[in-house]
C-alpha positions in Angstrom: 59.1 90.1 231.0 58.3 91.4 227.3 56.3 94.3 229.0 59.7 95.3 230.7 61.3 94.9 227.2 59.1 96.8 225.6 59.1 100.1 228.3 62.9 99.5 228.6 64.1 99.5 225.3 62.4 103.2 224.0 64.0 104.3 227.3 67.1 103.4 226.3 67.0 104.7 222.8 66.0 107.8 224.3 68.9 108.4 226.8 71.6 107.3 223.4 70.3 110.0 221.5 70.5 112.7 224.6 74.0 111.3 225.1 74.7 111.6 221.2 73.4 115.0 221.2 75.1 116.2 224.0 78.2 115.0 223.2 78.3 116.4 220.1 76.4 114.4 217.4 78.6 112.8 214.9 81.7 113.4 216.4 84.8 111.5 216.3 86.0 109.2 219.6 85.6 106.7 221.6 82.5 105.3 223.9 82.4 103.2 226.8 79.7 101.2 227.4 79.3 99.1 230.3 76.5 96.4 231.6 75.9 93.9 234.3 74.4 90.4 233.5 73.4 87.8 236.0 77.1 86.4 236.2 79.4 88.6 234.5 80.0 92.6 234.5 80.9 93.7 230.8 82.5 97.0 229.5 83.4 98.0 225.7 84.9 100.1 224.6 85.0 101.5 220.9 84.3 104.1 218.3 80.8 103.5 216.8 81.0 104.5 213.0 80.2 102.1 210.1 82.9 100.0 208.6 85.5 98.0 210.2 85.7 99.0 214.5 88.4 97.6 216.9 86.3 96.8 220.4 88.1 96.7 223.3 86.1 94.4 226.0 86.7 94.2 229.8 84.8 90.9 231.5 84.7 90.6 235.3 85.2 88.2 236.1 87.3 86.7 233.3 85.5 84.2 231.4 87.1 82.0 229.0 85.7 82.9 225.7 84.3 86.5 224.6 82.5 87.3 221.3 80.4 90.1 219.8 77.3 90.8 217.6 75.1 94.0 217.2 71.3 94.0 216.3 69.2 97.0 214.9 66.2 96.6 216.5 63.8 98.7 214.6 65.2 97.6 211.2 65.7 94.0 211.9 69.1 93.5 211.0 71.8 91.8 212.8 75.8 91.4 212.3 77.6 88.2 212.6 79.3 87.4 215.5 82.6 88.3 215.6 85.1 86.2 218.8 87.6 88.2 220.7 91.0 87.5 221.3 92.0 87.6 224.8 94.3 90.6 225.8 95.4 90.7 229.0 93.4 89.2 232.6 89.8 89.9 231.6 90.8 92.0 228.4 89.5 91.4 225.1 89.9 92.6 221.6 87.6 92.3 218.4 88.1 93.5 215.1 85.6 93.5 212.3 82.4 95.3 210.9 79.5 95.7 214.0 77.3 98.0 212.2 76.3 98.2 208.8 74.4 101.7 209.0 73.8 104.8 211.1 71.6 104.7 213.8 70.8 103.0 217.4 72.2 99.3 217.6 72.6 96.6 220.2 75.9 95.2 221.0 75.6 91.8 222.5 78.5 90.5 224.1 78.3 86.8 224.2 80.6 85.1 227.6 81.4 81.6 228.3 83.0 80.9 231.4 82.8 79.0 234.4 79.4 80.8 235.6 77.9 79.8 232.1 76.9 81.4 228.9 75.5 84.9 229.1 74.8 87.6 226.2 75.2 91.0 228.2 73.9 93.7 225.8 75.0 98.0 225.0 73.2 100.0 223.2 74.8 102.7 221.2 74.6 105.4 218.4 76.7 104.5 215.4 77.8 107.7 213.1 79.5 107.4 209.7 82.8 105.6 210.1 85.5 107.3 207.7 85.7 105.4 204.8 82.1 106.6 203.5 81.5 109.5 201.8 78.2 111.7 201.0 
């Protein structure tokens, strides 16, 4: 299993930063990321920059409780998790800071629900966010 991890994860990293590139680097905008876990089918949407983001999580099915946390691999660091509010059948919403720097992060999205506890994980490029400056 930690051989998989360790061939997947590069792989990954690799096909953010094509995506990045292509879509224009740094640019402003949304993402959508999605991911299926053993129980539950997870997309988020948001706009990776540093600072405070708004992610917008669909769950299928709905579970009963949604949270998030991002992990920097290669650095070591890792956010506190932050729980989303529920927004409509299977919607969710969380506000709050995900990334604390530039670079390729892991967004975990923690579900409870009646298939059990699952963390379904996104990775993603994170930019500057707006409030920074050079």
């Amino acid at each position: 299993m930690r051989r998989w991890t360790y061939l997947t994860l590069p792989l990954l990293l690799i096909a953010a930063g094509i995506a990045w590139i292509l879509g224009g680097g740094t640019g402003t905008g949304p993402v959508e990321l999605s991911a299926r876990g053993a129980h539950y089918a997870v997309t988020v949407a948001l706009e990776p920059s540093t600072g405070p983001v708004e992610a917008r999580v669909e769950v299928d099915p709905a579970p009963a409780e949604v949270s998030l946390f991002a992990v920097m691999p290669h650095m070591g660091h890792t956010t506190p998790e932050i729980v989303a509010a529920p927004d409509g059948p299977g919607r969710y919403v969380a506000r709050g800071e995900l990334f604390t720097m530039t670079g390729a992060w892991e967004i975990a999205v923690r579900v409870r629900g009646p298939s059990g506890t699952e963390i379904v994980k996104v990775t993603t490029l994170v930019g500057h966010g707006e409030e920074e400056t050079p």
